[in-house]
Wavefront OBJ file of the C-alpha trace (Angstrom):
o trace
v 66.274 -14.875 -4.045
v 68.096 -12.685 -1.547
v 66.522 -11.770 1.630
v 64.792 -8.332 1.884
v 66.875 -6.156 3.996
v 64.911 -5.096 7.235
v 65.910 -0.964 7.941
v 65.139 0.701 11.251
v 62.228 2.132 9.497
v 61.138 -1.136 8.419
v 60.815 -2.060 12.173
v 59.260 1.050 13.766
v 56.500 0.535 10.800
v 56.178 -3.199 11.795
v 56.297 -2.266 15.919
v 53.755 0.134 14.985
v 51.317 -2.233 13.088
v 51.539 -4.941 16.006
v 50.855 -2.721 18.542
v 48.452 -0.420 16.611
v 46.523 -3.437 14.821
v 45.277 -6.785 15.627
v 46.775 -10.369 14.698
v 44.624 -12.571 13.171
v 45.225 -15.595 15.459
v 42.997 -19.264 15.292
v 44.425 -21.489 18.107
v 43.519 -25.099 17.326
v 42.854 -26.917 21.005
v 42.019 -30.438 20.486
v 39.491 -30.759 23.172
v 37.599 -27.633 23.128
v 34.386 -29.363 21.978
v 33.663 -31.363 24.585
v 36.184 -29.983 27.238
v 37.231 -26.526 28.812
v 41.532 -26.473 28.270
v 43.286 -26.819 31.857
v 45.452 -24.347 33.339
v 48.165 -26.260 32.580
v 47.471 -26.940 28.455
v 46.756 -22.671 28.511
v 50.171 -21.965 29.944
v 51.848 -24.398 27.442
v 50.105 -23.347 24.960
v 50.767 -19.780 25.125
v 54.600 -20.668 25.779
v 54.659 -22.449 22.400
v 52.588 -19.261 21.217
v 54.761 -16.926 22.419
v 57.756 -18.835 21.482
v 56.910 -19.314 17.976
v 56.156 -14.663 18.494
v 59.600 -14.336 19.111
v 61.218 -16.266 15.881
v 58.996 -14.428 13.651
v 60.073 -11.237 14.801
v 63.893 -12.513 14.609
v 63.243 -14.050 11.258
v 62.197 -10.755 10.524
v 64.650 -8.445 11.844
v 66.881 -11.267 9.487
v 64.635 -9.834 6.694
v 62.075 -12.036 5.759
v 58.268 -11.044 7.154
v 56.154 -13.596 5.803
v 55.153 -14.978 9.143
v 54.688 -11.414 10.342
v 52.480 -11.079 7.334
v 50.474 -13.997 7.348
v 49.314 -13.053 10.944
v 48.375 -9.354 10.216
v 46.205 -10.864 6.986
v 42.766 -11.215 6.596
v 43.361 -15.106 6.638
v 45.635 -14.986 9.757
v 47.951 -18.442 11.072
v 46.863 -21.240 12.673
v 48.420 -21.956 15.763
v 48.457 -25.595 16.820
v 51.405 -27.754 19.053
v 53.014 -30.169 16.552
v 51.892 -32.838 18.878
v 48.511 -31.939 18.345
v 48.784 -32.004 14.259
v 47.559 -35.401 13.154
v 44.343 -34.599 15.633
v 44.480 -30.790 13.511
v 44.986 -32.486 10.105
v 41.988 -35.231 10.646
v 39.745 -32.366 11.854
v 40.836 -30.130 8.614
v 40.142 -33.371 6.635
v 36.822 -33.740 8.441
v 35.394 -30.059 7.894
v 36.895 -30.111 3.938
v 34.081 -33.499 3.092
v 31.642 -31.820 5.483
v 31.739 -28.340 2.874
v 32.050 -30.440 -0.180
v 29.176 -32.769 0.860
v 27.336 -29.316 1.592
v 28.287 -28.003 -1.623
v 27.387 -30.825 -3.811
v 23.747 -30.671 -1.780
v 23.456 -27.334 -2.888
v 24.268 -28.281 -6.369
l 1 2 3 4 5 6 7 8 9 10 11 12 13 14 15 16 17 18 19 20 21 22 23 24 25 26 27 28 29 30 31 32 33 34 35 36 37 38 39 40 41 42 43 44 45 46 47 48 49 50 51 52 53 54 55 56 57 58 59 60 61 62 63 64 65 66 67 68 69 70 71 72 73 74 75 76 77 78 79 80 81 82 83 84 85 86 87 88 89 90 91 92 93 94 95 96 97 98 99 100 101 102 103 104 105 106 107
């Protein structure tokens, strides 16, 4: 499938829906349950953040907006460092029995 072609008009209408809109944005911190984040894990965190901003918009201006997309949907991107993502994956794992325990309860 060839990539969609991204026209000046394109972009305006996707400048205008970042800045005009909001991104729907879920930062995974491992600690925040029992710990505030230091200044330190904040300013790498929003690096990697910020980082990962700026290849979507390239990828996009290459044509393909499906990270763009995903963060201006209703179900938004999860942002998480890859070092963090066996912590992110055994949490996901955790919350996925805790709703089917509570749906088979309510069953």
């Amino acid at each position: 499938m060839a990539k969609q072609q991204v026209t000046l008009k394109t972009l305006r209408l996707l400048l205008e829906k970042c800045l005009n809109g909001h991104l729907n944005l879920a930062f995974f911190l491992p600690d925040s349950d029992t710990r505030n984040p230091t200044w330190n894990e904040l300013t790498s965190f929003a690096t990697e953040v910020y980082a990962m901003a700026i290849h979507d918009v390239l990828t996009a201006m290459e044509g393909d907006t499906t990270a763009l997309e995903e963060v201006h949907s209703e179900e938004g991107r999860l942002c998480f460092r890859l070092e963090d993502r066996e912590i992110l994956l055994e949490k996901l794992a955790e919350f996925e029995r805790a709703q089917a325990a509570e749906h088979k309860s309510e069953e």
